[in-house]
N, C-alpha and C positions, 0 to 999 in steps of 0.2 A: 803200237799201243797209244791210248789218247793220254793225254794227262790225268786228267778223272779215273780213265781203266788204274792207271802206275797210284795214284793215290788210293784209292779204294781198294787194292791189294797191299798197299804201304800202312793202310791204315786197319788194316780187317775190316773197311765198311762201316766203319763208326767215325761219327767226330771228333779231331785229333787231339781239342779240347774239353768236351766235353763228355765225348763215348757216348752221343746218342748215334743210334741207327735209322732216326727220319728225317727228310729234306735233309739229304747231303747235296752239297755243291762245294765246286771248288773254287776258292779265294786264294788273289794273290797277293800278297804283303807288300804292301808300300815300300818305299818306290818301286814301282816294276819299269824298271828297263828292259826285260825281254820274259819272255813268257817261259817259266819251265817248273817242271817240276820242282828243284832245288828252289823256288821260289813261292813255292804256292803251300796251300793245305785244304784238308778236303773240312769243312766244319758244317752245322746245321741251321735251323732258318733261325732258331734262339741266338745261338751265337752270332751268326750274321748280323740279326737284328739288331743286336745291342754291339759288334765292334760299328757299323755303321752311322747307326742315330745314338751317342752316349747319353744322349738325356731317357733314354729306355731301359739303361743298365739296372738290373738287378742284379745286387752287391751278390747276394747268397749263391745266384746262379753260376758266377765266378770261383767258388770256393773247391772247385773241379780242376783248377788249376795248381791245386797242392800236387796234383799227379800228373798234369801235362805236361808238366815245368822240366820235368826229368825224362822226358822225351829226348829219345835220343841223336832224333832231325832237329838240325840248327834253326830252320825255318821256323819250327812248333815252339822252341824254346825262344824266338825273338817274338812270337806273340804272347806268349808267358808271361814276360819280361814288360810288353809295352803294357799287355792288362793290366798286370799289379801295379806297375807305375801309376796308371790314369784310377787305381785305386787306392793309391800310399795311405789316403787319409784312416782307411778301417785298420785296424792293429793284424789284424790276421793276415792282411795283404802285405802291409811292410814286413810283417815278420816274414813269411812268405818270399819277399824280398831280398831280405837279407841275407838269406841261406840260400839263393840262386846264385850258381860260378857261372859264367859263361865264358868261353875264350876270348880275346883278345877282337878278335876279326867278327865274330858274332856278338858283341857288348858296342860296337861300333855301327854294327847295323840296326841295330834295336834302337841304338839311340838316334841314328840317322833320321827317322821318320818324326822321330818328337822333335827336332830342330825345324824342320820342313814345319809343322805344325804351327810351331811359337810363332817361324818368323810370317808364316799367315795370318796369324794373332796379332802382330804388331799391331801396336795403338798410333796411330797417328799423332803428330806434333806440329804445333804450331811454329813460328818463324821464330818464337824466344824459348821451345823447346817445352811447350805446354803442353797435356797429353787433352787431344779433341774427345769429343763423346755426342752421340748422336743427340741433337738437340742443345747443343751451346749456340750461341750468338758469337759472331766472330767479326772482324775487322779489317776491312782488306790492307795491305800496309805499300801499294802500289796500284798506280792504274793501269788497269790488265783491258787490251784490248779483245773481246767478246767474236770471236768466227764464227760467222753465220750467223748472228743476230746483228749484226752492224751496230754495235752501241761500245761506249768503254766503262768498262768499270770502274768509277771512280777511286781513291786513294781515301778511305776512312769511309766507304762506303760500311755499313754497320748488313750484314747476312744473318738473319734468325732464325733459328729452329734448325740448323746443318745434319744430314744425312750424310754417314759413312758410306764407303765404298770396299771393293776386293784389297783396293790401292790403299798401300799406306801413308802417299804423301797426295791421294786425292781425298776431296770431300764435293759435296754435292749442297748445293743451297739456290735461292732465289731471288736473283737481282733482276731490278726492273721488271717484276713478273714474267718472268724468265728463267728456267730452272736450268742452270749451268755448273759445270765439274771447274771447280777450285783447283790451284797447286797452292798445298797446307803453306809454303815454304814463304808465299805471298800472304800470309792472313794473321792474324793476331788475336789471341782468345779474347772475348770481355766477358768478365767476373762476375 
């Protein structure tokens, strides 16, 4: 049986979130190291929607989770759990929140993925521990020889307008009109 078949009878065919019965597909919960059922859940194109793009969430459509949450798959209840979190701010999610037990081994995997998260959030710092932001002007605080452009950067060379990156200790800016990846660790914010 596929995984889809084992959820779609684990779930009666509805969304494990939200109990709708259109566009089911099956998603698997971060981090996926191997694919399985005990890791996945069957949910709809709404929910999809909004765990994948959060700037789409509709808080209301969430409030479905007073009842997922007590799902009795560990899997259902670490998306419960990461939901109400990336909605702490509305009172009915915290509250929501707070009245979730989870055991010990599942309160660690739900938190797992929000750690993964932040540290892709990380902000970038400068060499005196500045936090960068796309479009500061920065400072080189060493001459960095340039690969593949044959030129050196000079040591107080002044970078405008800098572009972040995936990286948290790169940034991206324009020397010699030349758009070249910085290490933060060389550069110096200016104010």
């Amino acid at each position: 049986m596929s995984t889809e078949q084992v959820l779609r009878q684990r779930s009666n065919s509805t969304c494990e979130l939200c109990s709708s019965e259109s566009g089911l597909s099956v998603y698997e919960v971060p981090p996926v190291t191997d694919s399985s059922v005990d890791k996945s859940i069957l949910i709809c194109e709404t929910c999809s929607e909004q765990i994948n793009d959060p700037d789409k969430t509709n808080v209301n459509h969430w409030r479905c989770l007073n009842d997922s949450m007590w799902n009795q798959q560990p899997v259902v209840q670490v998306m419960a759990w990461r939901l109400l979190n990336r909605l702490n701010t509305e009172s009915w999610a915290q509250d929501l929140l707070d009245m979730l037990y989870l055991d010990d081994d599942v309160q660690q995997w739900a938190e797992s993925a929000d750690t993964a998260d932040t540290d892709d959030l990380k902000s970038p710092l400068d060499s005196n521990g500045a936090i960068l932001q796309a479009g500061d002007n920065i400072t080189l605080i060493k001459d960095l020889d340039v690969k593949g452009a044959n030129f050196t950067a000079k040591r107080g060379t002044m970078v405008k307008n800098i572009s972040l990156t995936d990286n948290p200790e790169q940034i991206e800016g324009r020397v010699n009109g030349t758009r070249i990846v910085l290490l933060t660790k060389f550069l110096k914010k200016v104010n």
